[in-house]
C-alpha positions as CSV (number, residue, x, y, z in Angstrom):
1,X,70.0,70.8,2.6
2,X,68.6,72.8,5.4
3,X,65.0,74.3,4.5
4,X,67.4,77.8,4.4
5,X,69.8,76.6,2.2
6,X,66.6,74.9,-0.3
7,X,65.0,78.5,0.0
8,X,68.5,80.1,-0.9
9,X,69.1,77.8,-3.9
10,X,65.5,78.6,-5.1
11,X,66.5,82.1,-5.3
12,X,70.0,81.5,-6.6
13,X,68.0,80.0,-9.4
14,X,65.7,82.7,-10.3
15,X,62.8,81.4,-8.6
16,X,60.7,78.5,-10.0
17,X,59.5,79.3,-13.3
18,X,56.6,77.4,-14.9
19,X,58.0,77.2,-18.6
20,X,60.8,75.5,-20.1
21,X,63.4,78.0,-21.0
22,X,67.1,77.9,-22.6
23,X,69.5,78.7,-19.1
24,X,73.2,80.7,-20.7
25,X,74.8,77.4,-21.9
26,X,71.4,76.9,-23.8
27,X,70.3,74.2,-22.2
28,X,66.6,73.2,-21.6
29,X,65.6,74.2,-18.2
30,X,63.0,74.5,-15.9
31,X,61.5,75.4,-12.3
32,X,64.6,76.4,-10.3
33,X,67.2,75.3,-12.6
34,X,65.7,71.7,-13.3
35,X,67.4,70.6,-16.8
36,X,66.2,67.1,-16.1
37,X,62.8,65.5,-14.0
38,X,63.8,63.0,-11.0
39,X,62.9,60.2,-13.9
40,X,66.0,61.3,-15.6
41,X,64.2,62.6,-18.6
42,X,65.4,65.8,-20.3
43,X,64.0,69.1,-19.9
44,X,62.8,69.9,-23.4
45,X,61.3,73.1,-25.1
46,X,57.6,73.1,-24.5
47,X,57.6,71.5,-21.1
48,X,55.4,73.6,-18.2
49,X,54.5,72.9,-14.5
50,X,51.3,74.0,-13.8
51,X,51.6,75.4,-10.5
52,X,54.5,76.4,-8.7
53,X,53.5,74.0,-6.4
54,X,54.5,71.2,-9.0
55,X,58.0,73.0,-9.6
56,X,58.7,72.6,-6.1
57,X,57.6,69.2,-5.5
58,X,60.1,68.5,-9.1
59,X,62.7,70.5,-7.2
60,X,62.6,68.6,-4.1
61,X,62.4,65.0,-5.8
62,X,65.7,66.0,-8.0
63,X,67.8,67.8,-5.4
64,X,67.7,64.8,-3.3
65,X,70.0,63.1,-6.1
66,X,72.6,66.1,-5.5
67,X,71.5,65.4,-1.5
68,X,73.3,62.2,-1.9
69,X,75.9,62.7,-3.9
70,X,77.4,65.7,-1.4
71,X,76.9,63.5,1.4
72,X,79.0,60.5,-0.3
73,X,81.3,62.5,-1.7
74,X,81.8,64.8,1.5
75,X,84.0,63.7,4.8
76,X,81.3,63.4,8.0
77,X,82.0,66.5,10.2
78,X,81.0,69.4,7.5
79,X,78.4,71.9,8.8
80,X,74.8,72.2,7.2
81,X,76.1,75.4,5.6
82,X,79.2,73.9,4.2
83,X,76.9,71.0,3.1
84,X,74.7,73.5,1.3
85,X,77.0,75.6,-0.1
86,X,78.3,72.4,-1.9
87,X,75.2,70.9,-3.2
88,X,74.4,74.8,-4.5
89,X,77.7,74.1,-6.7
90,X,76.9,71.0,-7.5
91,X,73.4,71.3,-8.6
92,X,74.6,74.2,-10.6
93,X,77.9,71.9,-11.9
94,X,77.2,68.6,-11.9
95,X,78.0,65.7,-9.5
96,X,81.0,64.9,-12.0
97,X,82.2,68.1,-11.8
98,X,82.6,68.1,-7.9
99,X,83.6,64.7,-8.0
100,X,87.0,66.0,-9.8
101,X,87.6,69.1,-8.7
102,X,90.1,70.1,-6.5
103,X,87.0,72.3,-4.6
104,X,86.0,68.6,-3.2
105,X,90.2,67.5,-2.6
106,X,90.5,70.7,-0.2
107,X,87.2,70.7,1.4
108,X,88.2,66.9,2.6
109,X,91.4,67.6,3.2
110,X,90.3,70.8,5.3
111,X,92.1,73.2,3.3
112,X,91.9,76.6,5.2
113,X,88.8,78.3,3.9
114,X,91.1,80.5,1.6
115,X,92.0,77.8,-0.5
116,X,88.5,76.2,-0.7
117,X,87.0,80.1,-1.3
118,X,89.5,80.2,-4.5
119,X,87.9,76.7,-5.4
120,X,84.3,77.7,-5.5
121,X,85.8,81.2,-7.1
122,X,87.6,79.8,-10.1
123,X,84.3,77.8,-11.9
124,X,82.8,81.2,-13.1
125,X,82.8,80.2,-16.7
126,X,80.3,78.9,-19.4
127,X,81.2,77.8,-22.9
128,X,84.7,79.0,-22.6
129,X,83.4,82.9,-21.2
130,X,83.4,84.7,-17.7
131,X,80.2,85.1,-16.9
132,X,79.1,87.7,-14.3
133,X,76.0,86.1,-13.0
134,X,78.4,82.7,-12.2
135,X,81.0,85.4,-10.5
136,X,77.9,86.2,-7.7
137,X,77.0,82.9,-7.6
138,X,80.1,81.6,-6.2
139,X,80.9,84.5,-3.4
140,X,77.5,83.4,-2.6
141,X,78.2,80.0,-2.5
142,X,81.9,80.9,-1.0
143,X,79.7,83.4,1.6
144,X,77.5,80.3,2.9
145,X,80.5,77.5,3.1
146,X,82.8,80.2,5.4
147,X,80.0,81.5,7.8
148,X,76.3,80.6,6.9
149,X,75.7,84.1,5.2
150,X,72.7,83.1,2.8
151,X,72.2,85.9,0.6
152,X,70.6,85.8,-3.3
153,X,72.5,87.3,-6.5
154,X,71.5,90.3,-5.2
155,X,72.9,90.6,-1.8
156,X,69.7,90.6,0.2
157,X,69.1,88.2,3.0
158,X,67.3,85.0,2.9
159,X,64.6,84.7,5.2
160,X,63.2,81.0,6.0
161,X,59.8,82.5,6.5
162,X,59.7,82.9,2.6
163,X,62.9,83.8,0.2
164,X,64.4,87.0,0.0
């Protein structure tokens, strides 16, 4: 991801925050959005960085596992904000997810953006509910992949020279 797009995901994910916390599908979370450390081991109740510094190093080692995955999974000619805008849904998803959704099908086949924007549009729910906060994620994510407009859940413009 682009340092943008790493700064705009930080912020999609409520910043990095130094406790273990249950996310809306009650899963053990931490930093920004971690629910597992690069070692593959489980975020559990309990679990702390001790500086945010730490949270962003965990961040950085973990996203490169999404990194990868968008980039195999991806054709060769997207832009870095189409690339971003798809490890953003996949880091909030799961690789597996992308993997079999028609999102990926139509962003190889280069679906006009449209199609693709109905994609990243549909996968607004968690345990079976609409969720609002999952609504603004995607036109955020759908915002980036058409035109490189990184803005957080709240609309305001990412700056590279520190967040929002």
């Amino acid at each position: 991801m682009s340092r943008r797009g790493r700064l705009w995901l930080v912020e999609l994910e409520g910043g990095h925050r130094l406790a273990a916390y249950r996310d809306i599908a009650g899963v053990w979370t931490i930093g920004a959005g971690l629910t597992r450390y690069s070692s593959g081991v489980r975020v559990k109740e309990g679990d702390h960085f001790a500086s945010v510094g730490q949270a962003q190093r965990a961040f950085d080692d973990y996203l490169l596992r999404f990194e990868l995955d968008v980039d195999a999974m991806t054709r060769d000619d997207l832009l870095q904000h189409e690339f971003d805008a798809l490890v953003s849904f996949c880091w909030n998803l799961g690789p597996d997810n992308l993997r079999r959704s028609t999102l990926l099908r139509r962003v190889n086949e280069k679906a006009p953006a449209p199609a693709i924007a109905d994609q990243f549009a549909a996968w607004h729910f968690a345990d079976g509910h609409s969720v609002p906060g999952l609504i603004t994620r995607r036109l955020r994510e759908i915002e980036v992949y058409e035109g490189g407009e990184y803005r957080d859940q709240g609309g305001r413009p990412i700056d590279v020279q520190g967040g929002s």
